[in-house]
Structures are given as structure tokens and as C-alpha cells.
C-alpha positions in Angstrom: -56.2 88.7 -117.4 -52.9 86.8 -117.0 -49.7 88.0 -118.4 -48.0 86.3 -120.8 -44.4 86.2 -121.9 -42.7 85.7 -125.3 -39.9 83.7 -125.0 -37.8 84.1 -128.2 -34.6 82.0 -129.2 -31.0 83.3 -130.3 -29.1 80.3 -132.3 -25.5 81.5 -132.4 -24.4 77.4 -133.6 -23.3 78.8 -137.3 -21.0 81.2 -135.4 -19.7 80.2 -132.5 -20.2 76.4 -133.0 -17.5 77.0 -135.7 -14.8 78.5 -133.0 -14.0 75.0 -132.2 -10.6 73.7 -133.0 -11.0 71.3 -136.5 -14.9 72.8 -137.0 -15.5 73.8 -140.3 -18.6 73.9 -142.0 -19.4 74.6 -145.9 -21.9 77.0 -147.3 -24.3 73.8 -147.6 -24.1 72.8 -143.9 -25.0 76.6 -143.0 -27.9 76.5 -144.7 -28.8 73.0 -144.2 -28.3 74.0 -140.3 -29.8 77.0 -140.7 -33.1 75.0 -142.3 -33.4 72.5 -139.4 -33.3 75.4 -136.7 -36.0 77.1 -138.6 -38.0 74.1 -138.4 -37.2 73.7 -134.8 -38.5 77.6 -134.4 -35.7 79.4 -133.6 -36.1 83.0 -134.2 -33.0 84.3 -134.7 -29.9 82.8 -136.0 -26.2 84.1 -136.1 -25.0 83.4 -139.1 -21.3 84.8 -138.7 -19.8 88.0 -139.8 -19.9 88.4 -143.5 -16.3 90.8 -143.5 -14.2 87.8 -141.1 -14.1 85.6 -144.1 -15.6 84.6 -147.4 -17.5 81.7 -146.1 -19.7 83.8 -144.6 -20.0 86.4 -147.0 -21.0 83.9 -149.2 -23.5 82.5 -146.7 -25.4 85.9 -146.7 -25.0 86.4 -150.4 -26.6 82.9 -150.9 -30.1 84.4 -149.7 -30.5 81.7 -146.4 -34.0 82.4 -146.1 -34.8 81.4 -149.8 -32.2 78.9 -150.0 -33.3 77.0 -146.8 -37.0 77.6 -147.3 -37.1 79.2 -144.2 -40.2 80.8 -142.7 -40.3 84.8 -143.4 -40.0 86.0 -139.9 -36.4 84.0 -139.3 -34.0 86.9 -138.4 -30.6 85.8 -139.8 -27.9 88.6 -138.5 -24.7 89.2 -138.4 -24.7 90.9 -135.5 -26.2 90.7 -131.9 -29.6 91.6 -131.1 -30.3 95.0 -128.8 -30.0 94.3 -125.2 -33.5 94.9 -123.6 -33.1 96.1 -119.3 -35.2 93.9 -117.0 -38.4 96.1 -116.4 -38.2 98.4 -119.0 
């Protein structure tokens, strides 16, 4: 029986996208981003840190998965995922 793999996808675009100089989003274009990487099948997504500013406080407050339509098994964190060792 052959093996197979999981591959899963960490979106970090509503976080670090928005270090660039002049880059601002809105609450809308987080969750309207946030809505076309669901549909793409992204797994997780990075949506900032919620105590940096009140954008994205507001952003978690605003419910993304409801707001976006988003499937139910979108992870949307504020924090990095675990850090798995190769082989274990």
C-alpha cells in the first residue's frame, strides 16, 4: 500500500503582505482575501496579531469564517502553527 502525504498550506499574506512600505489593507480586503484563499484551499491563514493594532482585533472580532463564508475547517490564527521534526 503506497504512502501518501498531506500537504497542507500556511497563508501568512494578511500579515506579512501588510509589512510592506505604503500596504494597508481594511477590514473588508482581509476578509475579502481571506474568502478567495479559502476558495483556493488554503488551510491555514495568518490573519495578524489581534493586540499589534485594532485592525486586526477587529478582523478577529468580525467572525472571518462567517463573514467570508469560509469552509469550517479554515484555521484562521494569530499565531504560528507547531513545528513538526522530520521523522517524528
Amino acid at each position: 500500500m503506497a504512502f501518501m502525504r498531506s500537504i497542507q498550506i500556511y497563508d501568512t499574506t494578511l500579515r506579512d503582505g501588510t509589512q510592506g512600505e505604503g500596504v494597508s489593507l481594511s477590514l473588508q480586503d482581509k476578509l475579502q482575501i481571506t474568502q478567495r484563499l479559502d476558495e483556493l484551499g488554503v488551510d491555514f491563514v495568518e490573519g495578524g496579531y489581534p493586540a499589534s493594532n485594532t485592525k486586526d482585533a477587529e478582523y478577529f472580532q468580525a467572525g472571518p469564517r462567517a463573514e467570508a463564508g469560509a469552509r469550517q475547517d479554515l484555521c484562521l490564527r494569530h499565531d504560528p502553527p507547531p513545528r513538526h521534526e522530520a521523522g517524528g
